[in-house]
C-alpha positions in Angstrom: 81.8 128.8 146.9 84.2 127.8 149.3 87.1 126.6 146.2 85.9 129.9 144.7 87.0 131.9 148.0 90.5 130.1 148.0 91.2 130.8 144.2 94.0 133.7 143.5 92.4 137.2 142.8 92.9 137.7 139.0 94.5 140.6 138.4 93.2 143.1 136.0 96.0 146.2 136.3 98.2 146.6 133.4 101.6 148.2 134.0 103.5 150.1 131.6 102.0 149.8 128.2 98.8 151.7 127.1 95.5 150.5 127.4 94.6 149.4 123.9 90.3 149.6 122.9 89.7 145.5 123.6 90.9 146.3 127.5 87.8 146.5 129.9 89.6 148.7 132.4 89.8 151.9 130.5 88.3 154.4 132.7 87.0 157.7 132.9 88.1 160.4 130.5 85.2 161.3 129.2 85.4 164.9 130.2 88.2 165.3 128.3 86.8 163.9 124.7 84.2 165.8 125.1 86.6 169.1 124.9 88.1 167.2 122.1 85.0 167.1 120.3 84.1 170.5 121.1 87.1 172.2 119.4 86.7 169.4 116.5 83.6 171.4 115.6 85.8 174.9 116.0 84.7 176.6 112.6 88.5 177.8 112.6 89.9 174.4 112.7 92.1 174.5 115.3 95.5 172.0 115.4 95.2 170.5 119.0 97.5 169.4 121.2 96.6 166.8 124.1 99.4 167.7 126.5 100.0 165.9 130.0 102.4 164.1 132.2 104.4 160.9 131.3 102.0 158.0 132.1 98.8 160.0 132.3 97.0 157.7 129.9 97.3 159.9 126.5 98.2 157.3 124.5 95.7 155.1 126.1 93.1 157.9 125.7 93.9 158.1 122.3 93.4 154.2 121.8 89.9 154.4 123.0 88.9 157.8 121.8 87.0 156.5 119.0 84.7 154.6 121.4 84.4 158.9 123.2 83.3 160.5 120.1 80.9 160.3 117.2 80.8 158.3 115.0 81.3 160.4 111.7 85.0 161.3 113.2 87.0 158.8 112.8 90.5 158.0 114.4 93.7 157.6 112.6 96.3 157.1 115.5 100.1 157.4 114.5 102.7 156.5 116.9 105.7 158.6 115.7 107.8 156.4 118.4 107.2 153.8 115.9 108.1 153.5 112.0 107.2 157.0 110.8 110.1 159.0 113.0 112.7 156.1 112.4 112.4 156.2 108.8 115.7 157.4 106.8 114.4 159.5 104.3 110.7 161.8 103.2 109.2 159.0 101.5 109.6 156.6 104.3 107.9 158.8 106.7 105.1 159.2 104.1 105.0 155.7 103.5 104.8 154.6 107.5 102.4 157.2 108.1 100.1 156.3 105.1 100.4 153.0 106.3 99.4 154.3 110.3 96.9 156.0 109.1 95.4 152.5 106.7 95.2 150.5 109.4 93.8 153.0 112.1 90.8 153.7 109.8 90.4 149.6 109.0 89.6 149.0 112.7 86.9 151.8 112.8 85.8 149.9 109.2 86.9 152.4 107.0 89.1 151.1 104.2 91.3 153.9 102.6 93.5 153.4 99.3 96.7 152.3 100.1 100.1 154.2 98.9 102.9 151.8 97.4 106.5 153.1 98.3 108.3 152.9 95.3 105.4 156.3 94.0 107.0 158.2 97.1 110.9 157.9 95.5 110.5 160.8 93.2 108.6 163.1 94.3 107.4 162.1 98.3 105.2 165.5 99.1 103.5 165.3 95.5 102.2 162.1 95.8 101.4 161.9 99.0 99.1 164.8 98.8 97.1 163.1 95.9 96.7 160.2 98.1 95.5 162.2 100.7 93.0 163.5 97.7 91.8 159.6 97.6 91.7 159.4 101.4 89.0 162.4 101.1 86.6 160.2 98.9 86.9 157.3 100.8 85.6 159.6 104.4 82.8 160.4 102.2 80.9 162.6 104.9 83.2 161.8 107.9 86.0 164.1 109.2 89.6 162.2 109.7 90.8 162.9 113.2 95.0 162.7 112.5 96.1 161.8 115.7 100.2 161.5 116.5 101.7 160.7 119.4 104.8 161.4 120.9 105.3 164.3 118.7 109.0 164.9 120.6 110.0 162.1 118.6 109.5 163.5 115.2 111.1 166.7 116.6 114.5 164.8 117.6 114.4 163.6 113.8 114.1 167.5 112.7 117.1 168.5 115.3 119.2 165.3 113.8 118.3 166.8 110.5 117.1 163.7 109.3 114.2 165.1 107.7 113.5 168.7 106.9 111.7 170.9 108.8 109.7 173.1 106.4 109.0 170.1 104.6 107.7 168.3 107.3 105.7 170.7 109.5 104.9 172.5 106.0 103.1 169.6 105.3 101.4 169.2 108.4 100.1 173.5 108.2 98.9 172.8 104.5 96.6 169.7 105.8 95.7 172.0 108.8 94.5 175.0 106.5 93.5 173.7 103.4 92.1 170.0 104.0 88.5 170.5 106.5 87.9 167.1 106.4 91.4 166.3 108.4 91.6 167.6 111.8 95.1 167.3 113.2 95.8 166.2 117.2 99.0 166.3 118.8 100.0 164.9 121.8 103.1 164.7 123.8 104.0 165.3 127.4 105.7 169.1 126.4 104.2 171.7 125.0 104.5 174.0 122.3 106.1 176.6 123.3 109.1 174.6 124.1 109.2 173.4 120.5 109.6 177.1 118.9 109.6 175.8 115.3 106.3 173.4 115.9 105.0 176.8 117.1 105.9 178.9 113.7 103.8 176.2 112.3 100.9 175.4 113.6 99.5 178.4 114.5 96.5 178.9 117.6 97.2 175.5 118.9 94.4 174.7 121.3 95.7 172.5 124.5 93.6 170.1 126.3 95.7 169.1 129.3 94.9 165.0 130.3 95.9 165.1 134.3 94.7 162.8 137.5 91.7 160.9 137.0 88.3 162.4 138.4 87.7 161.6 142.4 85.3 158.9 141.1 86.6 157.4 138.0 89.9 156.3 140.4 87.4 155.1 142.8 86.2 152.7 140.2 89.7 151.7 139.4 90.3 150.6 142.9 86.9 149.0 143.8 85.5 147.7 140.1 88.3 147.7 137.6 86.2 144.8 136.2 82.8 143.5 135.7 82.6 140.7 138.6 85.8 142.1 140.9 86.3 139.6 143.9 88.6 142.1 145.4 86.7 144.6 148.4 88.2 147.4 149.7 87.9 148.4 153.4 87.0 152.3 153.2 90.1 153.7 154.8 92.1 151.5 152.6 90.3 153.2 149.4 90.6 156.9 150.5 94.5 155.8 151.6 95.1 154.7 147.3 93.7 157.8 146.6 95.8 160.0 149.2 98.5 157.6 148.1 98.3 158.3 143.8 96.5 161.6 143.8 94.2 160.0 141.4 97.0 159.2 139.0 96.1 156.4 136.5 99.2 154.7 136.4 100.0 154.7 140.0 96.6 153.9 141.0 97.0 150.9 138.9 100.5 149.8 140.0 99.7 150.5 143.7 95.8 148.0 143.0 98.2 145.6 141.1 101.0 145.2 144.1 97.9 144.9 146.7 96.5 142.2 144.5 99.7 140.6 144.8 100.1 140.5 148.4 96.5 139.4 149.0 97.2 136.2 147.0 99.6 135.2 149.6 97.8 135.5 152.4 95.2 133.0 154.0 92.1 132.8 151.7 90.1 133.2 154.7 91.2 137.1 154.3 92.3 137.4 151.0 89.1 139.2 150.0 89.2 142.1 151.7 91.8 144.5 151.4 92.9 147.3 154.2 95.1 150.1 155.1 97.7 147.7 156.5 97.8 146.2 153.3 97.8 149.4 151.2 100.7 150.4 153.7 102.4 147.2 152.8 102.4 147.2 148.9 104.3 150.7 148.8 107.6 149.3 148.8 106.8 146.7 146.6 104.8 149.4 144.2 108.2 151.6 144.5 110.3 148.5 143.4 108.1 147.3 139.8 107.1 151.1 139.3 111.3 151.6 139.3 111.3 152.8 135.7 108.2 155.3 136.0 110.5 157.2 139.2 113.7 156.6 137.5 112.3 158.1 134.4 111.0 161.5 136.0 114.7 161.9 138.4 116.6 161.3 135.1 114.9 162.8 132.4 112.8 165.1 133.3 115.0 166.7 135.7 118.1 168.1 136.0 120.7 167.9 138.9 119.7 171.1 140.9 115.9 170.3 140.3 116.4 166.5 141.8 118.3 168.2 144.6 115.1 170.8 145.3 112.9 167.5 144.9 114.7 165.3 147.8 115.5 168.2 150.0 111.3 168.6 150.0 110.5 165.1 150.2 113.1 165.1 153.3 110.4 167.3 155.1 108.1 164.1 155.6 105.0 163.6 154.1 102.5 166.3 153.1 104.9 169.0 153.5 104.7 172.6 152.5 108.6 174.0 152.5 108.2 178.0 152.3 109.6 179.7 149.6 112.4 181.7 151.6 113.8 178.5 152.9 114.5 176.9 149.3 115.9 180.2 147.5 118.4 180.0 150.8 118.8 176.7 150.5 118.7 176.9 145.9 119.8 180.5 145.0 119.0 181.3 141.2 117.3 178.0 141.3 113.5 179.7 139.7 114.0 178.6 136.5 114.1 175.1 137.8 111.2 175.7 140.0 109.2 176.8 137.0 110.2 173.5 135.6 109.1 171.5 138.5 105.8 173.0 138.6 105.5 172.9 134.9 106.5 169.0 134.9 103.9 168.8 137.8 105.8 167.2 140.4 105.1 169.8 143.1 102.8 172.9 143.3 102.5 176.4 145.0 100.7 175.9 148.7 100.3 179.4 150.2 103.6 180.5 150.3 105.4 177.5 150.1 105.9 174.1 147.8 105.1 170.6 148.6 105.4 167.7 146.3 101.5 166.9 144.0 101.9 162.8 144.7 103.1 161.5 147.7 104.1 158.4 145.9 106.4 160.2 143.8 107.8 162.0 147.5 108.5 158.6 148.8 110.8 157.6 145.8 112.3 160.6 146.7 112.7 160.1 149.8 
């Protein structure tokens, strides 16, 4: 017991890449698949779009979503980050995607006909549509959920004119309307309606938004992320994570992971037991490794007057509301670039005022 109580606390949190379906932590969600699998039964066959946040877990969602649902629907998951969105011409798009979409259905132990290249030259749309008539056999009585991610990928390839657009999202309407046993799942961190073409296309998209984790599903991150966790939390240092991440999956994991790290150098005789003192310690640290989650959101998903609005507010201190009178005298003309900040969900309307939605996200601010 006593080696045991001096070993290093294992730690489970995995930072920055999705969690794929072998990974025990995967948490929660299931609220959300079962939405999923409600509009999957829509009569009208909805396209659907799974629309949140960078770092909100989609993609990791979307790894494990075949564990959510039935049985009879069955997975295909297609990175468009990946192959399909850097290929240089129709018929190596087809090709990546066929090939996506092969090996997605293998793991859920369907085996679909595969789709050689050199077919694709001529005629890329033709053929791959009879494959997709092959692909319908092989389901027998299941329904192919056609899930691709980062869909802003595959638009930057239409705006590069890489590929063509009536071509492509053509495509995607035709399996929509005319192929039942295909459903079709978006998911990116934008929606639709900034993507006018996507919206021309796929007509009465249905959005399921994927935001902070339930109360209780981040609990169990922090306290049993694991089967057989050696970690314990003091209950002030708990409620502190969760005032701390706002329940966000990938902050509540880089915050558990920096504690874990601290603990392990202190004296085994309190390594065990974390508490606020320690939660307050690891926020520097959690600031530092999470650098490219804060860098991301001040230089990408904001533009100069909206990063100015965002450190003016985090200024204020923690858990402040700045009223909306103050900002337009301090931003005039800046609403569109509130709209954006709400709509990016990096603060949100108290009373009459704003105040940032994660305090973590404040302090890099700050």
């Amino acid at each position: 017991m006593t080696t045991e109580l001096r070993q290093e606390i294992d730690n489970p949190y995995i930072i920055g890449v999705p969690l794929n379906e072998q990974l025990e932590i995967f948490t929660g969600r299931t609220s959300i698949a079962l939405r999923i699998e409600q509009l999957l039964r829509d009569r009208r066959r909805p396209p659907l779009l799974l629309y949140g946040q960078r770092r909100m877990g989609k993609t990791s969602l979307l790894n494990n979503i075949g564990k959510l649902l039935p049985s009879n629907i069955i997975p295909m998951f297609v990175d468009l980050q990946g192959a399909p969105s850097s290929a240089s011409d129709h018929a190596g798009f087809l090709y990546n995607l066929a090939r996506e979409m092969e090996k997605s259905a293998k793991k859920q132990g369907i085996t679909l006909p595969s789709l050689a290249r050199e077919v694709l030259k001529s005629d890329p749309f033709t053929y791959f549509s009879e494959w997709l008539d092959k692909v319908e056999q092989a389901l027998e009585q299941n329904t192919a959920l056609l899930a691709l991610d980062e869909f802003e990928v595959l638009d930057n390839a239409l705006v590069k004119g890489r590929f063509d657009e009536q071509d492509v999202l053509g495509m995607l309407r035709h399996l929509i309307q005319h192929r039942p046993r295909f459903k079709v799942l978006l998911a990116g961190s934008h929606t639709i309606e900034e993507y006018q073409r996507w919206a021309s296309y796929l007509i009465n998209v249905q959005v399921v938004h994927i935001s902070y984790l339930k109360e209780a599903e981040a609990r169990q991150l922090i306290e049993r992320p694991v089967k057989d966790f050696t970690l314990r939390y003091e209950p002030n240092a708990v409620e502190r994570v969760l005032q701390l991440t706002r329940c966000h999956p990938f902050l509540v994991q880089l915050l558990c992971a920096e504690i874990i790290v601290l603990k392990n150098e202190q004296d085994p005789s309190i390594r065990r037991l974390a508490t606020l003192a320690d939660v307050e310690a690891s926020i520097p640290e959690a600031l530092k490794s999470g650098g490219f989650f804060f860098a991301d959101i001040q230089n990408n998903q904001v533009e100069a007057t909206g990063q100015a609005i965002l450190r003016f507010i985090a200024a204020q201190g923690e858990g402040a509301i700045v009223s909306r009178q103050t900002l337009l005298q301090q931003f005039p003309d800046a609403d569109i670039t509130f709209n954006l900040l709400l709509q990016r969900e990096l603060i949100e309307e108290v009373d009459d005022g704003y105040g940032f939605q994660v305090e973590l996200i404040r302090r890099w601010f700050v």
